[in-house]
Every structure is written in structure tokens, then in C-alpha cells.
VMD Tcl script that draws the C-alpha trace (Angstrom):
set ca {
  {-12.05 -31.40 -7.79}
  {-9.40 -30.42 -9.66}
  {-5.51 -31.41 -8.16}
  {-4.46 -28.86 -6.65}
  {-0.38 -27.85 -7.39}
  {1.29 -29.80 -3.86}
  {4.51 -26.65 -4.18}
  {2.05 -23.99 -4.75}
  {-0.03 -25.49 -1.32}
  {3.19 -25.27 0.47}
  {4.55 -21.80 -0.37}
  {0.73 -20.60 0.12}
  {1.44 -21.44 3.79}
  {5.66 -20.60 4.23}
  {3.93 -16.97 3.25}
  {1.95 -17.03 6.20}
  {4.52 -16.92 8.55}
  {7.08 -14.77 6.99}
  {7.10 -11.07 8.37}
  {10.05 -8.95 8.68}
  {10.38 -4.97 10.61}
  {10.46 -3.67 7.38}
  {6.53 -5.17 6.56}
  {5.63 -4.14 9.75}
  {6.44 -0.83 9.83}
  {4.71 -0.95 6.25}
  {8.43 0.25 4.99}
  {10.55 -1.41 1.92}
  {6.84 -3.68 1.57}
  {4.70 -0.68 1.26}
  {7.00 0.80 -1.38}
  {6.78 -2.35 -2.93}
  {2.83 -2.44 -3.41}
  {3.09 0.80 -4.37}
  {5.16 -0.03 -7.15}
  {3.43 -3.15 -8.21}
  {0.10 -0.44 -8.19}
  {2.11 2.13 -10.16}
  {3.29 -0.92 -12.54}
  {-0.38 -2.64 -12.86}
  {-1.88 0.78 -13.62}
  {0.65 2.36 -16.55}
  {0.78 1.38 -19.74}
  {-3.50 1.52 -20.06}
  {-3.35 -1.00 -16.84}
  {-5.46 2.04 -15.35}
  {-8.55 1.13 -17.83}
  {-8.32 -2.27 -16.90}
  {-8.03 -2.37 -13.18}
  {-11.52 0.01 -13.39}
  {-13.07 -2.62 -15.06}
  {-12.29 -5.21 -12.69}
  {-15.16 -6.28 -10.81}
  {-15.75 -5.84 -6.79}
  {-15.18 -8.61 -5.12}
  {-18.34 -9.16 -4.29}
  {-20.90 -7.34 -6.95}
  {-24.05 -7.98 -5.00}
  {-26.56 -4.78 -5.61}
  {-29.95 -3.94 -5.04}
  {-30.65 -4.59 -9.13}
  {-30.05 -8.35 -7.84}
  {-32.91 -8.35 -5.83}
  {-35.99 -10.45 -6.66}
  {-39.06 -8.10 -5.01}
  {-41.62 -10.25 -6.65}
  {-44.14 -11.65 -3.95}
  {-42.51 -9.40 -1.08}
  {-45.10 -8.45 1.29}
  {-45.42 -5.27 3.68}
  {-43.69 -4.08 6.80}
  {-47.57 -4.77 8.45}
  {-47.14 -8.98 7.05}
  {-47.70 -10.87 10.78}
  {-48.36 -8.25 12.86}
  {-49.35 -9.17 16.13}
  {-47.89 -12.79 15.88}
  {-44.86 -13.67 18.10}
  {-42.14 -15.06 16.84}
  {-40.29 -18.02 18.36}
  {-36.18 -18.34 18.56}
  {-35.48 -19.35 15.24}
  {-32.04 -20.63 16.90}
  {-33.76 -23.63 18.75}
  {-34.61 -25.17 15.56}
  {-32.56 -28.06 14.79}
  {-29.25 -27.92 12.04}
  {-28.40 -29.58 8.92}
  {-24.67 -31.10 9.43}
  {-24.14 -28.14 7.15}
  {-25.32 -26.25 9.47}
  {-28.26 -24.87 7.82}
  {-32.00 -24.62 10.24}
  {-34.21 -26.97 9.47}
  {-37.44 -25.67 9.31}
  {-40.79 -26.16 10.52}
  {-44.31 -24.16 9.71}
  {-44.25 -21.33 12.08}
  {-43.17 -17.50 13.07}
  {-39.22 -17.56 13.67}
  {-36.67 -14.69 15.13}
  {-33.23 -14.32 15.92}
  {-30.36 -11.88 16.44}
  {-27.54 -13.14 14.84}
  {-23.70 -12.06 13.61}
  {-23.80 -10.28 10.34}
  {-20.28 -8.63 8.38}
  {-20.10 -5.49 6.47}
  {-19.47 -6.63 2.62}
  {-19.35 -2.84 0.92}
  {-16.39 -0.46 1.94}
  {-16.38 3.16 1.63}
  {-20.90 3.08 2.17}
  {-22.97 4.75 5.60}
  {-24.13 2.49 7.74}
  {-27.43 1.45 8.09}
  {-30.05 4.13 8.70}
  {-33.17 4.42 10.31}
  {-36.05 3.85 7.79}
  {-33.80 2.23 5.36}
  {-35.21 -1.29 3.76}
  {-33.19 -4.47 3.32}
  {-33.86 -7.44 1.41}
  {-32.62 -10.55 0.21}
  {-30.52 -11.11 -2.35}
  {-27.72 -13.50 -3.40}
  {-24.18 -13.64 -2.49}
  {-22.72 -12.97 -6.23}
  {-19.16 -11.62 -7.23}
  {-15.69 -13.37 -8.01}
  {-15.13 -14.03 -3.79}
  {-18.53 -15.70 -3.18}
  {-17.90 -19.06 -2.73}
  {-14.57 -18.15 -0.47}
  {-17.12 -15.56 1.84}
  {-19.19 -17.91 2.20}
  {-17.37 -20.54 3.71}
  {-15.56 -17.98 5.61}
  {-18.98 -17.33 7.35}
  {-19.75 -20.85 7.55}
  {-16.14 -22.04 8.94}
  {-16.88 -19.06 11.78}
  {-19.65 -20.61 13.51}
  {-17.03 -23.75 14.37}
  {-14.44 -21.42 15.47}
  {-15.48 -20.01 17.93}
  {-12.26 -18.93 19.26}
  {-12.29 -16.77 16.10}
  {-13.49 -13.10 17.14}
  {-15.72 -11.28 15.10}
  {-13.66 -8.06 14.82}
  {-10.97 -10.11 13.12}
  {-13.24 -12.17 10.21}
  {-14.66 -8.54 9.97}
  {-10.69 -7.25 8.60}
  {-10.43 -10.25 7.01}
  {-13.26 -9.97 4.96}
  {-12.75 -6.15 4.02}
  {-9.48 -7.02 2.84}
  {-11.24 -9.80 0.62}
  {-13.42 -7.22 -0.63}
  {-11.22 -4.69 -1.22}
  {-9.15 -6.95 -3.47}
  {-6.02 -7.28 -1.84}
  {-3.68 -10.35 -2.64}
  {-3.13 -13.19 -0.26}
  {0.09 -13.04 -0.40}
  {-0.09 -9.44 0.32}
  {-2.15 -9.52 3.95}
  {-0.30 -8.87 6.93}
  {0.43 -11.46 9.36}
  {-2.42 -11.36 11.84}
  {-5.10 -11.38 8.88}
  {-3.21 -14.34 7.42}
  {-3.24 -16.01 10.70}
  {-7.56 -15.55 10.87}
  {-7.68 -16.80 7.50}
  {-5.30 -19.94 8.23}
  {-7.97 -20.71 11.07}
  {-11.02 -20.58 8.76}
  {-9.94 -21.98 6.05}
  {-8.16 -25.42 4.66}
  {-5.00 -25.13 2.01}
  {-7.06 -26.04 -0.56}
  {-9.48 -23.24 0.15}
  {-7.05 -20.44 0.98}
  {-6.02 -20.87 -2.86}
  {-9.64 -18.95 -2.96}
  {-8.38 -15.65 -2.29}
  {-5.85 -15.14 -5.68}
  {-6.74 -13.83 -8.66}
  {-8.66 -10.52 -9.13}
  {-6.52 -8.38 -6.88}
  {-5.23 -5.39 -7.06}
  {-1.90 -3.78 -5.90}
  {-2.03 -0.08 -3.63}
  {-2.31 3.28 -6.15}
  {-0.40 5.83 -5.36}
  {-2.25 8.54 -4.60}
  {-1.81 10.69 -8.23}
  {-3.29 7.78 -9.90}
  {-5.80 7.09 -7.42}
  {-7.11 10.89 -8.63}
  {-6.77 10.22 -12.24}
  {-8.87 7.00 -11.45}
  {-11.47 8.96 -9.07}
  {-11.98 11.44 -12.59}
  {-12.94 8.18 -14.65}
  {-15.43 6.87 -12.34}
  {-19.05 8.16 -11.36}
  {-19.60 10.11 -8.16}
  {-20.85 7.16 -5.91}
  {-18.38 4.66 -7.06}
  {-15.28 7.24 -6.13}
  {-15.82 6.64 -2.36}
  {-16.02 2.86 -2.73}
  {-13.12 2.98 -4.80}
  {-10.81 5.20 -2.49}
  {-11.87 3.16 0.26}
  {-10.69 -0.54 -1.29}
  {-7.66 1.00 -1.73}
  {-6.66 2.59 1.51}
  {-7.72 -1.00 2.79}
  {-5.23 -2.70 0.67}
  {-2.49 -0.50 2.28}
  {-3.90 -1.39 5.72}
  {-4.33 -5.01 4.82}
  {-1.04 -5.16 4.01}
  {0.60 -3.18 6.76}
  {1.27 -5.82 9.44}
  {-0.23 -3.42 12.39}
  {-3.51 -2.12 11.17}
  {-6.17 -2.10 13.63}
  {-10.08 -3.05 13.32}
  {-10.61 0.78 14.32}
  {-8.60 2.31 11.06}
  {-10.23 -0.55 8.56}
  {-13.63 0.44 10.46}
  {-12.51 4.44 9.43}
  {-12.15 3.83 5.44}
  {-14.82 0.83 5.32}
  {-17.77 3.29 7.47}
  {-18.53 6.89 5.80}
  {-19.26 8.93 8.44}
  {-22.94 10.65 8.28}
  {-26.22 9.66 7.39}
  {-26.89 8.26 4.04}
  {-28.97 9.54 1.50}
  {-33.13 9.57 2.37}
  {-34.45 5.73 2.57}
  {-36.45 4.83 -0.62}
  {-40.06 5.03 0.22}
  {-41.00 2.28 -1.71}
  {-38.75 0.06 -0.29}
  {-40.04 0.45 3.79}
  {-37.73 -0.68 6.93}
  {-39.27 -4.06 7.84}
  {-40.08 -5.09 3.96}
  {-40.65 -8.85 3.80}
  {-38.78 -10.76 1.02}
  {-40.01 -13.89 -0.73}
  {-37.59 -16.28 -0.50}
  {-36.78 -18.61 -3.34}
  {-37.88 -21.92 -1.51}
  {-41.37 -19.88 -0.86}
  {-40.82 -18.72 2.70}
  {-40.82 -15.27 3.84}
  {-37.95 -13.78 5.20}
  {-37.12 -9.85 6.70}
  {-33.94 -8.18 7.96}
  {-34.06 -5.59 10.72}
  {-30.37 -4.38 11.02}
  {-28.39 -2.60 14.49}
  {-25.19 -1.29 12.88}
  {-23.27 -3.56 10.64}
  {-22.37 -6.25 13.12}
  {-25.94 -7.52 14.12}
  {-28.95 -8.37 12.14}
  {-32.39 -9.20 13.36}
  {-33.85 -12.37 11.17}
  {-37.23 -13.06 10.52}
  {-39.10 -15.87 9.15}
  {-42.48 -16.99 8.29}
  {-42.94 -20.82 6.75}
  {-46.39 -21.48 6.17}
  {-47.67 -24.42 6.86}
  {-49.15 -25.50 3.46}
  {-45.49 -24.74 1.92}
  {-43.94 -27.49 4.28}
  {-46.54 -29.84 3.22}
  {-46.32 -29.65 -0.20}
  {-42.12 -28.30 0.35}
  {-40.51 -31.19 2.98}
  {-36.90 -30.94 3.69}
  {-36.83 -26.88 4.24}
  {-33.82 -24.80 5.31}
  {-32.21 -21.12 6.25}
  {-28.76 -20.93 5.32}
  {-27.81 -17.27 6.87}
  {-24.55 -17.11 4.53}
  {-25.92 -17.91 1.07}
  {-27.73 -14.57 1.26}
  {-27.53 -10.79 1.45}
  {-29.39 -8.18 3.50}
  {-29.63 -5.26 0.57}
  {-30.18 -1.64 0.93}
  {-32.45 -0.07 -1.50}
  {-30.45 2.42 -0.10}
  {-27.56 2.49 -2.52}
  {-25.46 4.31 -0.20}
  {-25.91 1.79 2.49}
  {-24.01 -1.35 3.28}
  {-24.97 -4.45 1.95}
  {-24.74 -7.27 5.09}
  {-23.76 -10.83 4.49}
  {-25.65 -12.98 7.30}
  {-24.85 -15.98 9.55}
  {-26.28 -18.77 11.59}
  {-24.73 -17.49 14.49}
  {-26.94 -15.83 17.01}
  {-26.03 -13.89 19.57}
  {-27.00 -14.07 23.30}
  {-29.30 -17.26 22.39}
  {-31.57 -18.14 25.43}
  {-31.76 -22.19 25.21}
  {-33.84 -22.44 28.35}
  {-36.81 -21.28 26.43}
  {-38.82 -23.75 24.61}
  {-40.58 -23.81 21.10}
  {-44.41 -24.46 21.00}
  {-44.32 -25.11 17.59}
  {-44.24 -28.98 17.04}
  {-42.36 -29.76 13.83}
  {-42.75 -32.74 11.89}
  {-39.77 -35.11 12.24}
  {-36.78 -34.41 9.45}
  {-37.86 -36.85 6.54}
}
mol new
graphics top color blue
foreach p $ca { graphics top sphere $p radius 0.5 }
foreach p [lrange $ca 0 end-1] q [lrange $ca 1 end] { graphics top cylinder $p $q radius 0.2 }
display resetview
């Protein structure tokens, strides 16, 4: 690893606790992100910042549907809590052949999209983009925090993916990502950000980009404000990170309940309820553990994707929610070699 700048560490965390009225009343601070928009967008800046990438760039183009099976794959099995499995120290599932289920924490990780719709299919793809490696730990760091509330890694990730500077977040997002994440790792979260455009550029911006990236891109922005005001609540990121209405029709060749082919060789399907909860399904077959010891599901190295386009795109966890641990699995797995 590469030494990280000891002065740089330090003022990284001074920032955290600094806050004045005027930041919280998004005053003499807002004008100053609006100038440091205005500043990174003259001169051609405009071009540039267009071309930056999201944050996270995952798409449905980035999915692998070869060997997916249909919504009809294991019907009539039961599956068994897939949360009762034992965990890597990573904590990844270690898995066994069988039919596995669980409800778990999932994140919204596409602002400015419709929430999941009846009918619409998801399947797996990879966490890509500039931010991957810091969302990901972010979802892994969650699951040891417990006293970390959903709601609040939920801001703190929309202001990750709408680009907004560390330095820039407002106190209580600062303090969530303080509690997820070491010095080292909170150095993560510069570079690639963008400053607030007013809102004549943000028009001029709008005319350069195609219809379905406008929303998106309106969206980031009116996060970065938020992010960045001190006060906002998970109600007003919810209002510019959710389009209101249904999305477009579901794509009929990609059916709700689609099973993915996972790159390890298991099968894996997402079942969404909102943004906030996923319902996970795998299948191992046996002969794959045979010849494939040593399996795992790591919930936050992968996407649920809409073929939807106007959809959100859910990063997963290993958290479930309301896990029943007096139930018992029938499945007998090997022991770990």
C-alpha cells in the first residue's frame, strides 16, 4: 500500500468536525459551491465535467445473461435461510449444495431513476465505476456497525454517487462516514467530484445531454447542494434520488424472477420491495461444490440490474433483515476445507 500523506490524514479528519451557522443554513458555503460550480464549468470546464463518469457506471450492458435460466428454474423447491449458513471472516456465506433465501438490506446506487416496478427483471452484475472499491466497503463496514442506521449509509451513499467532495458533505454525513470507514479509506471519496451548477448552467448542460441522462444529471446535482447543506434530511435526498411514477414498461425478455449465472457457476435471482430490501436467491448444485470447494456469496461485490433502464440499479448486502435463527437447515454441508 502506498504511504499515505500523515498532514493530509489529519486535515481529512479536522474537516469533519468543523461546521459553522453560515454552512448550516447552507449560506456564505452554498455560495461558495456555487462558485467553485460556476468556476469548474466556464472556460469549456462544462464539456469536461459531462464527460466525467458516474460514480458508479454499473448498467444493464454490464450484465453477463449467458447461462441465465427462467423465472420457472426450481419451482416447487423450498428454499432454506441462506442467513444460517456460516461466514467467511470477510464476511462472505460459505456455501453448501442446496436451495437458499433471504431478505436482506439493499441501497439505491442510481439518483434521479423510478423505483422498482412490478414485472421489472434484475440481474447480476458487477459493482464498476471510479467509487467501487469505497461502496463496497461501505456496505461491508455496515454489517459491523450496527449502530449505523440504514437511512443514514443510504445519504451517504447518494452523496458518493452524486459526486460530491468529501470535504464538501455536511456534518452529519461526515460523521456516518467517519464510523464506516478508517483514515486511510476516507481518502476514497476525493477525486472525481463535482462542485453545485447554478441553475443557468445546469440548463445549458441538460441541452448537451440525451433525454434519459438529463434527470440523472439534475438529480446528482440537487444532491450535491443537499449533501452539502448541513440540515438535509433522508426525506429531501429520497425526493431528487426517487422519480415519482412508474417507469417505463418492463422488458419482456428480461422477466421479474430471471435467474442469473453467477461467475463461480451458481445461480443467483433478485426479487426487489422498494429500494431498501431485496429478496436473494440461490441455487448451488451439488456437482459444482464437488468439483468447486471453498464457495461463497459476497452480497456487496454485486449489483441487482434493471433491464429496465429507468429503474434503479441496487447494490446488495449480507445483512438480512428479521433473520429467524431458531429455525434449522436440513441441508448438511460438508465441513469448510
Amino acid at each position: 500500500m502506498k504511504k499515505i500523506n500523515k498532514n493530509l490524514i489529519l486535515g481529512l479528519i479536522a474537516c469533519l468536525f468543523y461546521t459553522t451557522a453560515a454552512q448550516a443554513q447552507f449560506g456564505g458555503f452554498g455560495k461558495k459551491l456555487l462558485d467553485k460550480g460556476t468556476e469548474m464549468a466556464s472556460g469549456g470546464g462544462l464539456n469536461k465535467i459531462l464527460k466525467q463518469p458516474q460514480a458508479i457506471t454499473t448498467n444493464f450492458k454490464d450484465v453477463n445473461k449467458t447461462g441465465s435460466k427462467p423465472p420457472s428454474f426450481m419451482e416447487g423447491q423450498t428454499p432454506e435461510p441462506l442467513y444460517l449458513l456460516p461466514k467467511t471472516p470477510e464476511g462472505a456465506y460459505k456455501l453448501c449444495a442446496g436451495f437458499y433465501e433471504m431478505t436482506n438490506k439493499s441501497y439505491c446506487l442510481h439518483a434521479g431513476t423510478r423505483g422498482p416496478s412490478t414485472g421489472d427483471g434484475y440481474m447480476l452484475a458487477p459493482v464498476l465505476g471510479p467509487k467501487r472499491d469505497v461502496v463496497i466497503l461501505i456496505l461491508k463496514h455496515a454489517e459491523t456497525h450496527p449502530d449505523v442506521n440504514q437511512r443514514s449509509i443510504q445519504v451517504l451513499l447518494w452523496a458518493i454517487i452524486a459526486r460530491t467532495k468529501f470535504a464538501d458533505f455536511g456534518t452529519d454525513i461526515k460523521l456516518t462516514a467517519t464510523r464506516l470507514l478508517s483514515p486511510n479509506e476516507l481518502l476514497m471519496l476525493e477525486g472525481g467530484a463535482l462542485g453545485v451548477l447554478p441553475a443557468s448552467l445546469m440548463e445549458k448542460a441538460k441541452n448537451q445531454l440525451p433525454p434519459a441522462a438529463q434527470s440523472v444529471f439534475e438529480a446528482e446535482n440537487n444532491i450535491r447542494q443537499l449533501a452539502a447543506s448541513g440540515n438535509a434530511s433522508y426525506e429531501e435526498m429520497e425526493k431528487y434520488a426517487m422519480l415519482a411514477g412508474l417507469a417505463p414498461a418492463p422488458d419482456p425478455e428480461v422477466p421479474s424472477g430471471i435467474w442469473s449465472l453467477h461467475p463461480d457457476g451458481y445461480y443467483i435471482r433478485f426479487y426487489p420491495h422498494g429500494y431498501s430490501q431485496t429478496t436473494t436467491q440461490i441455487y448451488v448444485p451439488k456437482e459444482l461444490v464437488d468439483a468447486k470447494p471453498g464457495l461463497t456469496y459476497d452480497g456487496p461485490n454485486g449489483i441487482a440490474c434493471p433491464a429496465n433502464v429507468g429503474a434503479q440499479r441496487l447494490a446488495q448486502t449480507n445483512e438480512p433483515l428479521n433473520p429467524d435463527h431458531t429455525k434449522k437447515l436440513k441441508t448438511i454441508c460438508a465441513p469448510a476445507p
